[in-house]
PLY file of the C-alpha trace (Angstrom):
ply
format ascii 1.0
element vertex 554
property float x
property float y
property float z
element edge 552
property int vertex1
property int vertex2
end_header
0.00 0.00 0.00
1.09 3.38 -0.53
-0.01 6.56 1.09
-1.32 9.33 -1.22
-0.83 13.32 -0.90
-4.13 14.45 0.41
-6.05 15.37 -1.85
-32.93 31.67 -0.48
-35.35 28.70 -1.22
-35.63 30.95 -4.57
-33.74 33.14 -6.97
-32.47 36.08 -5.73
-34.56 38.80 -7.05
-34.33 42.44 -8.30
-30.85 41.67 -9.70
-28.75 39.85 -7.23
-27.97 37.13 -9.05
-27.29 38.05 -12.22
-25.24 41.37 -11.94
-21.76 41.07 -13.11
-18.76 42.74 -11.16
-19.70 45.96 -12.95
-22.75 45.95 -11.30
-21.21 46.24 -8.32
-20.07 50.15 -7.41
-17.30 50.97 -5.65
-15.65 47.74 -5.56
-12.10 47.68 -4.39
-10.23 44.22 -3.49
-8.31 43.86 0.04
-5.03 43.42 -1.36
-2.51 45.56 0.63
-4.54 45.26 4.13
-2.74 45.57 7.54
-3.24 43.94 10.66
-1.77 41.10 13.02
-0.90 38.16 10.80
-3.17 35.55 11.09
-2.60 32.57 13.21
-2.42 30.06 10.61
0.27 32.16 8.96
2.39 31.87 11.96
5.39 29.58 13.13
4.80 27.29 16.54
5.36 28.93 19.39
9.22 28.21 20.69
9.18 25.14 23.46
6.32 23.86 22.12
7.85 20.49 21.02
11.50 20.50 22.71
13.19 18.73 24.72
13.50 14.82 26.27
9.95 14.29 27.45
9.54 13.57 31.55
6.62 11.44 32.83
4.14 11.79 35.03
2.15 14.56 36.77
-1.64 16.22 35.86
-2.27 18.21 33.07
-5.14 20.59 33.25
-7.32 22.11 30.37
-9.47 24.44 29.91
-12.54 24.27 28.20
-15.71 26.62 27.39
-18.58 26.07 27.26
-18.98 22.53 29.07
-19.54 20.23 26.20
-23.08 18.54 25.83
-21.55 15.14 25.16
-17.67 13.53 25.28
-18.05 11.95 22.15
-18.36 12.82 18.73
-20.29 10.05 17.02
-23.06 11.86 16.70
-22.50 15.36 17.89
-19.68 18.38 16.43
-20.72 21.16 19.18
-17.23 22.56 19.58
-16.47 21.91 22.99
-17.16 17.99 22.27
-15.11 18.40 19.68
-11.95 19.52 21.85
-12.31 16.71 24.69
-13.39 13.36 22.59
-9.92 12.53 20.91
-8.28 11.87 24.59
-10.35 8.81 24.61
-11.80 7.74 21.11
-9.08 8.11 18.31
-9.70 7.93 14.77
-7.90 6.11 11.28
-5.70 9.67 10.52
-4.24 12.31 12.12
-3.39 15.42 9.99
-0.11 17.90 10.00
-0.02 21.59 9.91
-0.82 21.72 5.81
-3.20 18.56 6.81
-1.24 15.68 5.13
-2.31 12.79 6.33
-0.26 10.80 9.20
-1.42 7.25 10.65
-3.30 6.90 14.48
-5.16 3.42 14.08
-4.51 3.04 10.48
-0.74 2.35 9.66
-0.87 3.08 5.83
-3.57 3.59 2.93
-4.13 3.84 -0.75
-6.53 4.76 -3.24
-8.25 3.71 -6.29
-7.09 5.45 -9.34
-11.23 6.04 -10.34
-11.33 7.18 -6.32
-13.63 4.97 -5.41
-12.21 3.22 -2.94
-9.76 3.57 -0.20
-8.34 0.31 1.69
-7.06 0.74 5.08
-4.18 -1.25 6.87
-5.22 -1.31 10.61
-3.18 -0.69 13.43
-2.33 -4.49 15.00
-2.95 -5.39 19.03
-4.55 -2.11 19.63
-7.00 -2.70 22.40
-10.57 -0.97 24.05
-10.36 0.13 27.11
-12.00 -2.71 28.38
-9.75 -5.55 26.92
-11.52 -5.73 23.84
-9.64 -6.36 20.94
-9.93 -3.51 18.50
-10.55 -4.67 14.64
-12.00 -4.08 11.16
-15.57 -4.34 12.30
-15.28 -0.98 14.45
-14.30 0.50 11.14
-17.41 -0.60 9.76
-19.53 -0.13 11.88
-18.37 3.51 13.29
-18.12 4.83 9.33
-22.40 3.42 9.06
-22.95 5.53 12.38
-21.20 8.60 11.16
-23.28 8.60 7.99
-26.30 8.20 9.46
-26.02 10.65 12.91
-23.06 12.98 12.64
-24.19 16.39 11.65
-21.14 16.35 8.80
-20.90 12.99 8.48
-24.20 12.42 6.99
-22.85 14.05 3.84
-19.06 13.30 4.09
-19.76 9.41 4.29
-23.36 9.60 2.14
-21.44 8.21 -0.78
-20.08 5.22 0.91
-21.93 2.37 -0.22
-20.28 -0.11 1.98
-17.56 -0.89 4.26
-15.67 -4.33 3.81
-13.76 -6.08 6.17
-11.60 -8.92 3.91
-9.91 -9.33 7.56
-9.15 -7.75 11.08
-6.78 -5.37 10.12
-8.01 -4.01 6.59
-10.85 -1.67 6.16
-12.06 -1.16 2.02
-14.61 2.14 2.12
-16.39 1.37 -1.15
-17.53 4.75 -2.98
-20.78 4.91 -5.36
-19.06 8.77 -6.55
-15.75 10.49 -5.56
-15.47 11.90 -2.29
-12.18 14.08 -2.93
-12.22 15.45 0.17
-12.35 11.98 2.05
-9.31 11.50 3.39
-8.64 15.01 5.00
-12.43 13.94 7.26
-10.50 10.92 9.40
-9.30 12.52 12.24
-10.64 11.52 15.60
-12.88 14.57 16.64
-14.37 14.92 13.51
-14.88 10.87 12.50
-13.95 9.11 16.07
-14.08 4.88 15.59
-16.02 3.69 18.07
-15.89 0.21 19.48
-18.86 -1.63 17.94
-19.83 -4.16 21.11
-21.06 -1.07 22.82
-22.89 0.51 19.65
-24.71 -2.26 18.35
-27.78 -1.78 20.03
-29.86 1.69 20.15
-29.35 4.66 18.62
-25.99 6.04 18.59
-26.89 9.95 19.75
-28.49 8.03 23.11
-25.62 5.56 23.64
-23.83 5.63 27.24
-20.57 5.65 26.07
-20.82 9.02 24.99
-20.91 10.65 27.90
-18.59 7.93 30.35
-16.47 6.84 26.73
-14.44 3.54 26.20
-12.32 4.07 23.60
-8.82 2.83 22.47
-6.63 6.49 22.96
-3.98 7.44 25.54
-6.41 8.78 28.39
-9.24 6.52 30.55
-12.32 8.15 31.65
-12.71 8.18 35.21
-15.56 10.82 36.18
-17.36 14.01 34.78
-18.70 16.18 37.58
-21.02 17.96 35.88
-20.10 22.02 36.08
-16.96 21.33 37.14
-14.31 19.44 35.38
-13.57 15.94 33.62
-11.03 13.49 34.68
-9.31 11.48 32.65
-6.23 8.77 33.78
-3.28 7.27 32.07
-4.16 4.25 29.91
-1.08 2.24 30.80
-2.01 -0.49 27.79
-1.88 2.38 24.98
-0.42 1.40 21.96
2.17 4.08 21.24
4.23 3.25 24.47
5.57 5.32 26.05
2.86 7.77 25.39
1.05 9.41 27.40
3.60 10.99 29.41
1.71 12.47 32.16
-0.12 9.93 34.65
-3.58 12.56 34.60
-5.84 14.66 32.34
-8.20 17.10 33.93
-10.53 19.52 31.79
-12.26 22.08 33.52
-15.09 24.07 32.69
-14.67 28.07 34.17
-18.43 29.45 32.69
-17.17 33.18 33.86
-14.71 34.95 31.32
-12.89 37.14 33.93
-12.24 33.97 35.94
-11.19 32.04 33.20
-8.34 35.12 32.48
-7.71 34.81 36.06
-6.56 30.40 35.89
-4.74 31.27 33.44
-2.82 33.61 34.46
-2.22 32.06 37.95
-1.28 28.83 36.71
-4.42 26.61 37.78
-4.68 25.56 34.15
-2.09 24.52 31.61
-3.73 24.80 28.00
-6.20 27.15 27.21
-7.58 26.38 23.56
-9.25 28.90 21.54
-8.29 32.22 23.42
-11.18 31.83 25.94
-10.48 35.29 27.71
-11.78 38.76 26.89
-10.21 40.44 24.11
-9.14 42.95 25.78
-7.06 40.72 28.00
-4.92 39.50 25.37
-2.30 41.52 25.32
-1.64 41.86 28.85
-1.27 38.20 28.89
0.78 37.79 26.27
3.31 39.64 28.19
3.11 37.08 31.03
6.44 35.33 30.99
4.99 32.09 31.84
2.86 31.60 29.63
2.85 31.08 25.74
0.07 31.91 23.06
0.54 29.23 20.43
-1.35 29.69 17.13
-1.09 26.45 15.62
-3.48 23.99 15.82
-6.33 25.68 14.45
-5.78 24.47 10.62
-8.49 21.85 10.88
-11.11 24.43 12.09
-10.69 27.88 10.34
-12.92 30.02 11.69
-14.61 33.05 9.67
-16.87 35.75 10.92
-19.44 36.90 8.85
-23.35 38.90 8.81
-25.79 36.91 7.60
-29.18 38.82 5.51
-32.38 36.68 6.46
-33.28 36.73 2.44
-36.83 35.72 3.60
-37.47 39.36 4.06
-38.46 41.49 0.84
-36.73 44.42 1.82
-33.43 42.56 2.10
-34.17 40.70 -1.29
-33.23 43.76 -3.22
-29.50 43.53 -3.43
-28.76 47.55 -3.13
-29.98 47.21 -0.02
-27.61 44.71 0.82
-25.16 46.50 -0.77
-25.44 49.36 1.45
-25.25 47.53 4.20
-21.90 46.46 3.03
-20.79 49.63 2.55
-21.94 51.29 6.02
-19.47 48.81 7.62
-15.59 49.64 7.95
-14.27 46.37 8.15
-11.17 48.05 9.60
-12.64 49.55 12.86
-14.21 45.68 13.12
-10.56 44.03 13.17
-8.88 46.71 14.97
-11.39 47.83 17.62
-14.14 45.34 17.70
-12.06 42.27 17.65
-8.91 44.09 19.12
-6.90 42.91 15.95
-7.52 38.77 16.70
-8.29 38.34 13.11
-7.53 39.13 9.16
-9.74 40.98 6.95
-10.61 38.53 4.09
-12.95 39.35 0.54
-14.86 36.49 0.65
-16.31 33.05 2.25
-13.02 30.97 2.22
-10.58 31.24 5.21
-6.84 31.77 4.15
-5.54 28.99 5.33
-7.40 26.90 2.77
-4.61 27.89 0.45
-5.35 26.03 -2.30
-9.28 27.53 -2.51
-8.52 30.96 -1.09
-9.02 34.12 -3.80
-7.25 36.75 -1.91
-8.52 39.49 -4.83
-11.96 39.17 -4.66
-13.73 42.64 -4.95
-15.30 44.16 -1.51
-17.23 47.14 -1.16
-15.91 49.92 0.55
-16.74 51.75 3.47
-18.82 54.94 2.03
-21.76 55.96 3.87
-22.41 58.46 0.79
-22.97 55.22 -1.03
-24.91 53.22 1.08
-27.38 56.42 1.61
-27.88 56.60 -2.38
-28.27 52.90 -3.08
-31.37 53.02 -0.26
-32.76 56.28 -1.88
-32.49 54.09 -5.07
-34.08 50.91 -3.18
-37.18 53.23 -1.85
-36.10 53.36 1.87
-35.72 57.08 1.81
-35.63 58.80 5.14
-38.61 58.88 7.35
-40.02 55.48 5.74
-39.80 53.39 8.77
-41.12 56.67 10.87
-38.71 59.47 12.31
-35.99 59.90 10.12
-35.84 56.13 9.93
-35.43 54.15 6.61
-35.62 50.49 8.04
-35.85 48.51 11.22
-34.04 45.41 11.68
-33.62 42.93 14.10
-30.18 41.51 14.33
-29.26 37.98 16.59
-25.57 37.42 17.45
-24.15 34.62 18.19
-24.09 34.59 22.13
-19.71 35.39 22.75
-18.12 38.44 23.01
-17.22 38.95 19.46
-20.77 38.29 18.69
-22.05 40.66 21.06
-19.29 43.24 20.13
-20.24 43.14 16.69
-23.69 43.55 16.64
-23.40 46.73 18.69
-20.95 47.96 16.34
-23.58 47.15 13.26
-26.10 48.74 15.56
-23.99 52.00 15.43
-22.60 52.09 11.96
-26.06 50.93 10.51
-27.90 53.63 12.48
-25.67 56.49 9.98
-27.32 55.62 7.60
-31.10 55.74 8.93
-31.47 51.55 9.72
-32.28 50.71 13.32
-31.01 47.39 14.39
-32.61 45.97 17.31
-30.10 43.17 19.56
-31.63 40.16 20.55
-29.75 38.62 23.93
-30.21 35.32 24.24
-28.10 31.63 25.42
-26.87 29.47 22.87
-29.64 27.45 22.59
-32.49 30.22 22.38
-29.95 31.07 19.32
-29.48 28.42 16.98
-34.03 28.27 17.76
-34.38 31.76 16.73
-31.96 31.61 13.48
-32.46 28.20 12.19
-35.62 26.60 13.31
-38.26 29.77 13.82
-36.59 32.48 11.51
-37.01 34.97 14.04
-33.80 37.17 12.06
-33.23 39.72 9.34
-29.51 39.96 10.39
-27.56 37.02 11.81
-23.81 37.73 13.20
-22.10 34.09 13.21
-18.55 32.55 13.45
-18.43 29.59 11.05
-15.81 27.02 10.64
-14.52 26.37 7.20
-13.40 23.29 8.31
-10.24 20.98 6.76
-12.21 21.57 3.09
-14.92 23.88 1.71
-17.37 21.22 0.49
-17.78 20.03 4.37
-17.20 23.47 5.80
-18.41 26.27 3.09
-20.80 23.97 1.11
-23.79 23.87 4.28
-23.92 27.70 4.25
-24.84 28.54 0.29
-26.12 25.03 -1.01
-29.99 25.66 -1.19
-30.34 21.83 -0.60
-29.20 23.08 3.03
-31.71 24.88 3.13
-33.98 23.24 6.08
-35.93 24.82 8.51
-34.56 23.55 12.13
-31.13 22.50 10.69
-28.78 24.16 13.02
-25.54 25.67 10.59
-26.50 25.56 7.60
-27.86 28.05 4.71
-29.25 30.32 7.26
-29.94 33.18 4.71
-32.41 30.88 2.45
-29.71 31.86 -0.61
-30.28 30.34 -3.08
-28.55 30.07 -6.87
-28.81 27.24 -9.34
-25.15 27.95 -10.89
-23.79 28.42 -7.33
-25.84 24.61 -6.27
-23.94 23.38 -9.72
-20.08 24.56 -8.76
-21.10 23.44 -5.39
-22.12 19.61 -6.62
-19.76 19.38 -8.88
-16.45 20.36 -6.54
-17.72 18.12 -4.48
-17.01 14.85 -6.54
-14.12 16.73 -9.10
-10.81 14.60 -7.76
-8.69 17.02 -10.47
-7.26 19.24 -8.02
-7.27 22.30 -10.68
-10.36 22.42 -11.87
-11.71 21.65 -8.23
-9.53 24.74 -7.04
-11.24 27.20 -10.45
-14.99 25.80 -9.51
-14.71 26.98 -6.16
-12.79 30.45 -7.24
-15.73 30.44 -9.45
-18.13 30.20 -6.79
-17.09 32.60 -4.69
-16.95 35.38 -6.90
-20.32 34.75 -7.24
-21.09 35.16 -3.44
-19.11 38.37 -3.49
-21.78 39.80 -6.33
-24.96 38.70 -4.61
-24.03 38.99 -0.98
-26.19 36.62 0.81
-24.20 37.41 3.19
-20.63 39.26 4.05
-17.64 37.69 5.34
-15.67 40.12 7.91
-13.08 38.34 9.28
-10.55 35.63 9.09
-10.32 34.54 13.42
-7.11 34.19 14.90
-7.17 31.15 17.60
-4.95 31.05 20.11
-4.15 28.44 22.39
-2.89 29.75 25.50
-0.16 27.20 27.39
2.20 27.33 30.63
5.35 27.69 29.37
6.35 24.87 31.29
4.46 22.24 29.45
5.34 20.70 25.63
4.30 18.30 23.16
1.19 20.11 23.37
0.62 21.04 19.34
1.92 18.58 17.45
-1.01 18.12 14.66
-3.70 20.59 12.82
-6.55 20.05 15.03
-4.01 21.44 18.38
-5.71 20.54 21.67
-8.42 18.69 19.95
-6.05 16.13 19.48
-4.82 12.89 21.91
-2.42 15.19 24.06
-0.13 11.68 24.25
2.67 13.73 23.45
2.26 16.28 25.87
4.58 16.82 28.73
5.41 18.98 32.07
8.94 20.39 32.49
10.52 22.27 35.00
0 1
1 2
2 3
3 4
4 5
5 6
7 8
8 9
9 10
10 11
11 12
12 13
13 14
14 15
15 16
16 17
17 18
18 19
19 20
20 21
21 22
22 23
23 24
24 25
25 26
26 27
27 28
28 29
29 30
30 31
31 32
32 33
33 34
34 35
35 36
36 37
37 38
38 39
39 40
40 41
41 42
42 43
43 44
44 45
45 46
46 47
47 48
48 49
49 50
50 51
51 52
52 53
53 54
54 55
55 56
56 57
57 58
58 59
59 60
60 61
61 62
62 63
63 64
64 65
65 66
66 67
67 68
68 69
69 70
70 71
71 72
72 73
73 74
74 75
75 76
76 77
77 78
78 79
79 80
80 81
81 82
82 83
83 84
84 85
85 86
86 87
87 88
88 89
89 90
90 91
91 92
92 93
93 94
94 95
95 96
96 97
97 98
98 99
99 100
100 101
101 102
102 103
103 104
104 105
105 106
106 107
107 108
108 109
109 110
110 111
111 112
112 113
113 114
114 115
115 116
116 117
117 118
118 119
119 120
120 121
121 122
122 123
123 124
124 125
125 126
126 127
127 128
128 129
129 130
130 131
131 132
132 133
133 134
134 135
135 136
136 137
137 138
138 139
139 140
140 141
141 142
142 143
143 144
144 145
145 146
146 147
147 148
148 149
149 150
150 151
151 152
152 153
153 154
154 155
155 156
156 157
157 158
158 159
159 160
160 161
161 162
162 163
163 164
164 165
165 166
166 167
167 168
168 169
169 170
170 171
171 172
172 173
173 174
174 175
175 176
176 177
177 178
178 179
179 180
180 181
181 182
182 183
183 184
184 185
185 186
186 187
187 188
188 189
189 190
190 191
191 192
192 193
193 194
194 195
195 196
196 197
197 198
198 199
199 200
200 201
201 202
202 203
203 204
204 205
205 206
206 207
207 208
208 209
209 210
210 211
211 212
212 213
213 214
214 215
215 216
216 217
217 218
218 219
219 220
220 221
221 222
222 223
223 224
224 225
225 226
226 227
227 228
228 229
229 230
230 231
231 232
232 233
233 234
234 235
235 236
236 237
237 238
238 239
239 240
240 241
241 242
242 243
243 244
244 245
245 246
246 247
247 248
248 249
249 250
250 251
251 252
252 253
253 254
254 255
255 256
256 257
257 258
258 259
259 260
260 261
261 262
262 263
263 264
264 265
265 266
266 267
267 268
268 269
269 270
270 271
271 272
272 273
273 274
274 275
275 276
276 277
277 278
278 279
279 280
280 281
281 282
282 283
283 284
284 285
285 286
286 287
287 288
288 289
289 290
290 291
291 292
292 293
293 294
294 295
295 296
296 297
297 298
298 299
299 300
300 301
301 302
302 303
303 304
304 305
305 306
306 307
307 308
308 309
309 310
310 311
311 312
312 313
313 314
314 315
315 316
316 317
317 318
318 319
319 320
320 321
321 322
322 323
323 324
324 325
325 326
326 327
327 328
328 329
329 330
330 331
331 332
332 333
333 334
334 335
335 336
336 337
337 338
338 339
339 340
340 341
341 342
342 343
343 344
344 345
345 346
346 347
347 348
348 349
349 350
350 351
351 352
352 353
353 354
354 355
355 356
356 357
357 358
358 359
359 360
360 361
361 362
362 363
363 364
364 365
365 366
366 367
367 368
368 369
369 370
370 371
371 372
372 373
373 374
374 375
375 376
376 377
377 378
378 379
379 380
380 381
381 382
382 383
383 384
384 385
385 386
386 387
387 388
388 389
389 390
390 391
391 392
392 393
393 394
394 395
395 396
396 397
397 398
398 399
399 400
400 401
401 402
402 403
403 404
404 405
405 406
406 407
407 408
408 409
409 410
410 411
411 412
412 413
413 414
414 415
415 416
416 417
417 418
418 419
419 420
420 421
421 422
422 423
423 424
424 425
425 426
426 427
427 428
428 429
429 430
430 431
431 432
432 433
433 434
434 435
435 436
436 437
437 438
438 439
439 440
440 441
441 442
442 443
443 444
444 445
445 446
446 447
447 448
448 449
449 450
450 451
451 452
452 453
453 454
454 455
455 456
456 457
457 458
458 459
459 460
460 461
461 462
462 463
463 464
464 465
465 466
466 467
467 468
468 469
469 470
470 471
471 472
472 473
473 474
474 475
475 476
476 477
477 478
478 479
479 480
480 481
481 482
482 483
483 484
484 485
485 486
486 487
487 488
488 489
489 490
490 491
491 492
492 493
493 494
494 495
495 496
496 497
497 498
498 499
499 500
500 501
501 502
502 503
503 504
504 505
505 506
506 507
507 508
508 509
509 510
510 511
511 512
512 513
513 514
514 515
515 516
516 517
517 518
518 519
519 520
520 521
521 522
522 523
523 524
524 525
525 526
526 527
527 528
528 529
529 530
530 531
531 532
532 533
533 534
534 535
535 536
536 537
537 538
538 539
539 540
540 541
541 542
542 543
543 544
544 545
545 546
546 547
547 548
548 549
549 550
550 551
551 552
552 553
């Protein structure tokens, strides 16, 4: 075997979908930008990975929110996503420009039609409960992920079967190309699960996901809920003499102030995501103990972006739209709302995706002159919506502080030009209800993560098949374009790299002209670490990964 280089429900109306670039005014590209460069951009922190590892000792992590489940079989809420890997591993691990490396597959090929991928399994690896892992956990965790895993159902939807020829070898049989397949195997996003505790029941109920028995470096122990998880040694792992320290402990600090406050005293050790106020982050980076790492994020890629609710007629009209776009100076967003953590992009596709990324898309500037005409032009002159008011809309963050920082600045900037924007406040759960299942939006303020590829990550948000009332993630601004659906569909089976690359270059300059919605910024991600420990970042998903290789110095 060898192992391969990775490879609105209607038309828009009143002209948004069929202007060309000159129907766009004022467009400018980005090109020639300044801010902090973005953390994917950046080398690994120094100390992150030298030196003789020592054994032994606790490790603590932080984590917020508390996740719903410790498993990822059927769930991706973030959190879960950062604490399942310690236990549950999967067939891949990735490196920082997500090549493939092997965890419980040892080496892999592919058919030259790329429809199927054979797996060599990882021999006298073992459950934590003596079991024998084998083939048939393969199997059977691949048929769970397509049928309950929010982005499994349509990364494995095109495997028509799983054989098992013996223990150790795995053949994924493909009805059409998946070309993204082999960058989705790591163990947060596609954990193997052993199949003696799954065969019964539906997989989103199962035990195990919450008290998990899996084959990685760490054995559950307890989850006190509100407080912390604890996680011990597993002295049986199969990359001996991984894991290096003897306990895991996540914690779970709800208040931001008091997470800023562990971390800077010490009481935790890794801090994924930068999970402190923004305006903290400079102070602490001037902490001598402690170290803000920004690899680790290149299997998540995080974009911030206002969604238009394209359910509502006034928003339909694309100059209205347009002057939205050009009320906002994406500048003062990076630099004061976001305190720099990020890098103004043009359009839907994070940087770090290098090989999809159009850095010269056109934007529209910020001219308030602009955005006043194109509303005159629209019919939302002054005094329209009562007062000196044009429009009223309501705008729903997402529920974090560069949510909540945004929307007031929208709330501000919007106001110049004669829109009021009412906030909505709300947990997380009243707001993925009001966005996705009762529509209860005409301006949505998200972070979305492009993911390892933009047919799992980009594809949900401007597919109109995604489209589904309820569906949390997905096409939230009902967009809808048959030529963007086509690009769409047909990057996601293309295995020719180039014209993959030119159907998704194609695509977004299409999102650019009818702005369903308008991408702000690339997010930096931080994870914040004692400068004592090591070993910590080692592979694109960062702290979402196994931590076996992570180690406390002196």
């Amino acid at each position: 075997m060898t192992t391969p280089t990775a490879f609105p429900r209607r038309r828009l109306l009143q002209g948004g979908a069929s202007l060309g670039l000159t129907g766009l005014t004022g467009l400018t590209g980005l090109t020639g930008l300044t801010g902090l460069a973005p953390s994917w951009a950046q080398a690994p922190a120094a100390g992150a990975t030298t030196g003789t590892p020592v054994r032994g000792g606790t490790l603590t992590v932080l984590i917020d929110p508390e996740p719903p489940t410790l498993t990822t079989i059927a769930h991706s809420a973030g959190a879960s996503v950062l604490i399942s890997a310690k236990t549950t591993e999967g067939l891949l691990t990735y490196d920082f420009d997500l090549s493939p490396q092997p965890q419980l597959a040892t080496a892999w090929s592919v058919s030259s039609d790329g429809l199927q991928y054979t797996f060599a399994l990882r021999r006298g690896v073992k459950w934590h409960d003596g079991k024998p892992f084998t083939s048939a956990d393969v199997a059977h965790s691949i048929g769970l992920l397509k049928q309950y895993h929010p982005r499994g159902r349509a990364t494995f939807s095109s495997v028509a079967e799983v054989r098992t020829p013996d223990a150790y070898t795995a053949v994924l049989v493909l009805s059409k190309p998946v070309p993204y397949l082999l960058t989705a195997l790591s163990a947060a996003e596609s954990p193997i699960v052993p199949k003696h505790l799954y065969e019964s029941g539906k997989a989103d109920a199962n035990p195990n996901n919450n008290a998990p028995i899996g084959t990685g470096p760490f054995v559950f122990k307890e989850w006190v809920r509100g407080s912390h998880v604890t996680y011990e040694r597993n002295p049986e792992y199969w990359d001996n003499p991984k894991p290096y320290v003897d306990r895991l402990i996540v914690r779970f600090i709800p208040d931001a102030a008091a997470r800023a406050a562990a971390i800077e005293k010490g009481e935790v050790h890794l801090s994924p995501g930068t999970p402190v106020p923004l305006g903290d982050v400079e102070r602490l980076r001037a902490k001598p103990n402690l170290v803000f790492e920004p690899n680790g994020y290149q299997y998540i890629n995080n974009v911030s972006r206002v969604e238009f609710n394209l359910e509502n007629p006034a928003l339909q009209d694309l100059r209205v739209r347009q002057a939205i776009a050009h009320a906002i100076n994406r500048q003062v967003v990076q630099k004061t709302v976001w305190y720099g953590q990020g890098r103004l992009i043009p359009g839907p596709v994070h940087p770090a995706l290098k090989k999809f990324y159009v850095p010269d898309l056109p934007v529209l500037p910020h001219d308030v002159k602009q955005a006043e005409a194109l509303l005159d032009a629209a019919g939302f002159t002054r005094g329209k919506a009562g007062g000196n008011l044009r429009l009223k809309l309501a705008l729903v963050p997402i529920p974090n502080e560069g949510g909540q920082r945004t929307a007031e600045y929208l709330k501000q900037s919007l106001g110049r030009i004669g829109i009021e924007v009412t906030i909505g406040a709300q947990d997380f759960a009243t707001y993925v209800r009001r966005v996705y299942a009762d529509r209860a939006f005409d301006l949505h303020v998200s972070v979305m993560s492009n993911t390892f590829d933009p047919t799992v990550g980009i594809q949900r948000l401007y597919w109109s098949k995604n489209f589904k009332k309820g569906l949390p993630f997905s096409n939230g601004s009902g967009y809808s374009n048959p030529e963007v659906d086509r690009l769409l569909e047909a990057a996601a089976v293309e295995v020719d790299e180039g014209r993959r690359s030119a159907a998704f270059a194609e695509f977004q300059r299409h999102i650019v002209r009818d702005l369903p919605d308008i991408t702000l910024l690339a997010l930096d991600n931080y994870t914040i670490a004692d400068r004592r420990v090591r070993g910590h970042t080692v592979s694109a998903d960062g702290i979402a990964g196994n931590l076996a290789g992570a180690w406390i110095g002196a």
